[in-house]
N, C-alpha and C positions, 0 to 999 in steps of 0.2 A: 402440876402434872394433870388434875384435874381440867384445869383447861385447854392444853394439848391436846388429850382424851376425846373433849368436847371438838377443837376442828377436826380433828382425824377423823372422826365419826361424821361430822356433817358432808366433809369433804367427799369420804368414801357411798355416803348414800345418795349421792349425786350422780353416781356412775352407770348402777344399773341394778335395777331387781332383784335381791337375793331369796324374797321370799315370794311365793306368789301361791295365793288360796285362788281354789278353783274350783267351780258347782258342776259337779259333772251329770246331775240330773234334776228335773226340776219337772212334777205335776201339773201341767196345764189341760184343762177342762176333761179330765178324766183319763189325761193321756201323759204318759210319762218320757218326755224328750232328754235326749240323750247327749251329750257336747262329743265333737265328730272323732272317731277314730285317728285320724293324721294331724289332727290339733297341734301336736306336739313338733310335727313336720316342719309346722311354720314357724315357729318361734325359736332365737336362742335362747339355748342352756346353757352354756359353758358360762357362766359366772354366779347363775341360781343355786343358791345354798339347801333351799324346800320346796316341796312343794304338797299345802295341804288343800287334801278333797274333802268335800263334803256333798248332801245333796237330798233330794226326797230320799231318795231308794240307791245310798252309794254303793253298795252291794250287788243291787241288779245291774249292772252299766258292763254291758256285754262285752266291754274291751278293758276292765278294769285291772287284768293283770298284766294285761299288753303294758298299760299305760306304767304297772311298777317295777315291771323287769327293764322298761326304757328307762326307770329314773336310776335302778339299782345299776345299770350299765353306766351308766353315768355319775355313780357315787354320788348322787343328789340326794337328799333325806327324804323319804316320801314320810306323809300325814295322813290318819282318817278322823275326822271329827266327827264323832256321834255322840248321841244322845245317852244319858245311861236310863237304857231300859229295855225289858224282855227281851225282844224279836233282833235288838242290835245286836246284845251278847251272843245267838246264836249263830248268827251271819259273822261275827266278827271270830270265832271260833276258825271258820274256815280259812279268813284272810290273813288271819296274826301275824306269819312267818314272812310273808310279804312285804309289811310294814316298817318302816325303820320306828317311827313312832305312833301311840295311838292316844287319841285326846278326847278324852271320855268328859262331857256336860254334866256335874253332878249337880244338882242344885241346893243340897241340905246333904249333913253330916248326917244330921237326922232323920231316921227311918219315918218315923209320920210322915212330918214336915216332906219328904223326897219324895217319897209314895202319890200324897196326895199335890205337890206341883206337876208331877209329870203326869199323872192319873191316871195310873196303876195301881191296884192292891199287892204288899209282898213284893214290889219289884225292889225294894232295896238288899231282899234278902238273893236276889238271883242278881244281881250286881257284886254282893259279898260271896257268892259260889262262884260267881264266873271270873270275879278279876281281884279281888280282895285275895281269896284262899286257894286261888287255880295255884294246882301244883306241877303245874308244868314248866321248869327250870329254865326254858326260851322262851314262854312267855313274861314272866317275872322280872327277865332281864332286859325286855325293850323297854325303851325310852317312854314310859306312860307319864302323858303328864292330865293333870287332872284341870278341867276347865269349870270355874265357877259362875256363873251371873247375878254377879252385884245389881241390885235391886227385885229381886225376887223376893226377899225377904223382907219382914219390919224389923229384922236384927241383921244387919249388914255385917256391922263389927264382929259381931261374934263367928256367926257364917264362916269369916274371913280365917276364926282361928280355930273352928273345928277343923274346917277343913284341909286347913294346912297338917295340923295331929294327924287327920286320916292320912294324910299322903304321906308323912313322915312314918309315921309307923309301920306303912306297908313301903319303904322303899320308892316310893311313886315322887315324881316331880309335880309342883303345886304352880301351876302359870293361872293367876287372876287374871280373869276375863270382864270384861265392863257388862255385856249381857246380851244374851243367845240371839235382842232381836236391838238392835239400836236405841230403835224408838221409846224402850222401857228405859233409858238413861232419865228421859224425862220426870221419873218419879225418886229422884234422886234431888234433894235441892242442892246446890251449888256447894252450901257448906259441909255437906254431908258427903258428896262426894270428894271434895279436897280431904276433908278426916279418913278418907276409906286410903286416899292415894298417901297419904302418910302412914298409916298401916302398915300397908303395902311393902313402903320403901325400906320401913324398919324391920318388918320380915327381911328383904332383901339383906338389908346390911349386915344381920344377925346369921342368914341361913345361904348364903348364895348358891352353895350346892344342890339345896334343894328347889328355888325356886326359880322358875324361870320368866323368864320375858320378851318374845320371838317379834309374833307379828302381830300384836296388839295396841291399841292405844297407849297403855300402859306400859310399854317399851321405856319409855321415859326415865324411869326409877333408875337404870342404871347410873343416868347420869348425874342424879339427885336432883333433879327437875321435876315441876309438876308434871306435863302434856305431850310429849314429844310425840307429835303424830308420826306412824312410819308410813305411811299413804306418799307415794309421790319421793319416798327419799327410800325405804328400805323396801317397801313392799307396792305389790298390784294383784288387783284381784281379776279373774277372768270366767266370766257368765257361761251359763250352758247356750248361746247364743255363739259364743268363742270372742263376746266385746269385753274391752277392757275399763277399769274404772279402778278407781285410786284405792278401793279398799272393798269389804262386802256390805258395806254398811251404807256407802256411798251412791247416790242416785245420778252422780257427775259421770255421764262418760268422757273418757278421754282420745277413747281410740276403737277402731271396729275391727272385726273378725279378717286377717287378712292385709293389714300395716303394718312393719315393722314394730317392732316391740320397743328396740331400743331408741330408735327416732318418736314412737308417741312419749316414752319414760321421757327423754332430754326435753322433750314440747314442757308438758306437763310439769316436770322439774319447775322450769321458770315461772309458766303461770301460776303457781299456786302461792307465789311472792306477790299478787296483785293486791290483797286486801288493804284500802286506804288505812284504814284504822290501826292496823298492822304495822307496815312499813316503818313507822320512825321509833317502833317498842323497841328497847336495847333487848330482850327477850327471845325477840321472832326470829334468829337466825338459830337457837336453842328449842323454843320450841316447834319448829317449822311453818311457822306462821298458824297455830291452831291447826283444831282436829277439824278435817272435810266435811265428815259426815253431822257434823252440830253443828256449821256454818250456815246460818238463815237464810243467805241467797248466795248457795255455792260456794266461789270463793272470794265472792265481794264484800264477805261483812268478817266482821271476828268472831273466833270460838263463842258458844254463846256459854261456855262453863270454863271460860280464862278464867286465871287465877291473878294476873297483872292487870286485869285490870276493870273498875269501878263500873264501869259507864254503861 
């Protein structure tokens, strides 16, 4: 059963995009650029399951309810990914109703420890006022799912199981995140991060109501796999530029502002099968040949935190 599961799944994310993260604003030299009103114009929806925003200032993006009442027309799940701290919560106050779900960046259970990574004094206590204790009965009941970043911490393990407590006890959904900026994976060693991804997966099999696994690296778990990249098979990410690239993490473009979406997804699909090193793993058809964004030169080498293999 489990391996039916497994081609269903490969077969289906071959098809076409169901999640796509999108930077709808982005600070360049003091100037806050905006991703274009008719965005949306171009591309198809009709098979997208999400679609999550983020960005410097995703709250100021002068077209940002346009863009949720086109996805709520469309019964598409819309996402905001923010940070948990002050100025979010009170921006996020306005938008809540909007949102099918909201993915709040916690980075510690712990009030010190949280305070002093995001660096603010007291902001854990105006995170536990605004989304812990809000008593507003429609807020509570959207789909919050709490995003964490493994490696932020010298106690990863532990991190992993506060914070799941916090999200359990308030009702909240707990999706592990690898971490807010790619490039901090590298303070993970190899073995520490396969012990985080077994974690992880025993959370899952223990809790599956509460935890999730969308468009993450760590997508994988469902299928008791270490790695499943969703990059190129469930997911694409799309720049305040309006280019496309296999995930947010990822520095590959695949496609520019203005291509069909579904012909760069099928380009893309194939090539990201090129890695020599790859090709003859019984694995790579499971894991999608490694994650993009860890790949040393693109997609010519292998994941550089495989778990299959030594070399």
């Amino acid at each position: 059963m489990v391996g039916q599961s497994r081609i269903m799944q490969n077969n289906l994310c071959l098809t076409y995009p169901k999640f796509i993260t999108m930077e709808l604003n982005r600070l360049k030299g003091g100037r806050l650029v905006n991703i274009d009103k008719n965005f949306f114009e171009k591309i198809d929806l009709n098979e997208v399951v999400s679609v999550s925003f983020f960005g410097d200032k995703v709250f100021d993006h002068p077209h940002l309810d346009f863009f949720l009442h086109k996805l709520q027309s469309k019964k598409i799940i819309s996402s905001v990914d923010i940070l948990a701290k002050r100025d979010d919560f009170f921006r996020l106050k306005e938008k809540t109703r909007l949102f099918s779900q909201i993915r709040l960046h916690v980075f510690s259970a712990d009030k010190k420890l949280h305070d002093r990574l995001i660096g603010e004094k007291n902001n854990f206590a105006d995170f536990e006022k605004y989304v812990v204790n809000n008593k507003d009965k429609d807020f509570i009941k959207k789909s919050k799912v709490i995003l964490m970043p493994i490696g932020e911490s010298n106690d990863s393990e532990k991190e992993i199981d506060n914070l799941y407590k916090l999200a359990k006890k308030n009702g909240f959904f707990f999706s592990p995140f690898i971490s807010s900026k790619f490039d901090r994976i590298g303070k993970l060693s190899k073995k520490k991060y396969k012990r985080i991804t077994q974690i992880l997966a025993d959370l899952y099999r223990k809790d599956r109501q509460r935890i999730m696994f969308l468009d993450e690296p760590l997508i994988c778990l469902f299928t008791h796999e270490a790695n499943l990249c969703p990059a190129g098979r469930l997911l694409i990410h799309i720049d305040v530029e309006g280019d496309y690239y296999p995930c947010r993490y990822s520095t590959y473009q695949v496609g520019r502002a203005g291509l069909s979406l579904t012909s760069v997804w099928k380009s893309f699909s194939k090539k990201r099968e090129v890695c020599e090193e790859c090709k003859d793993c019984q694995k790579a058809s499971i894991c999608g040949y490694g994650c993009i964004a860890t790949k040393e030169k693109y997609l010519y080498n292998k994941d550089s935190f495989c778990f299959y293999s030594n070399s």
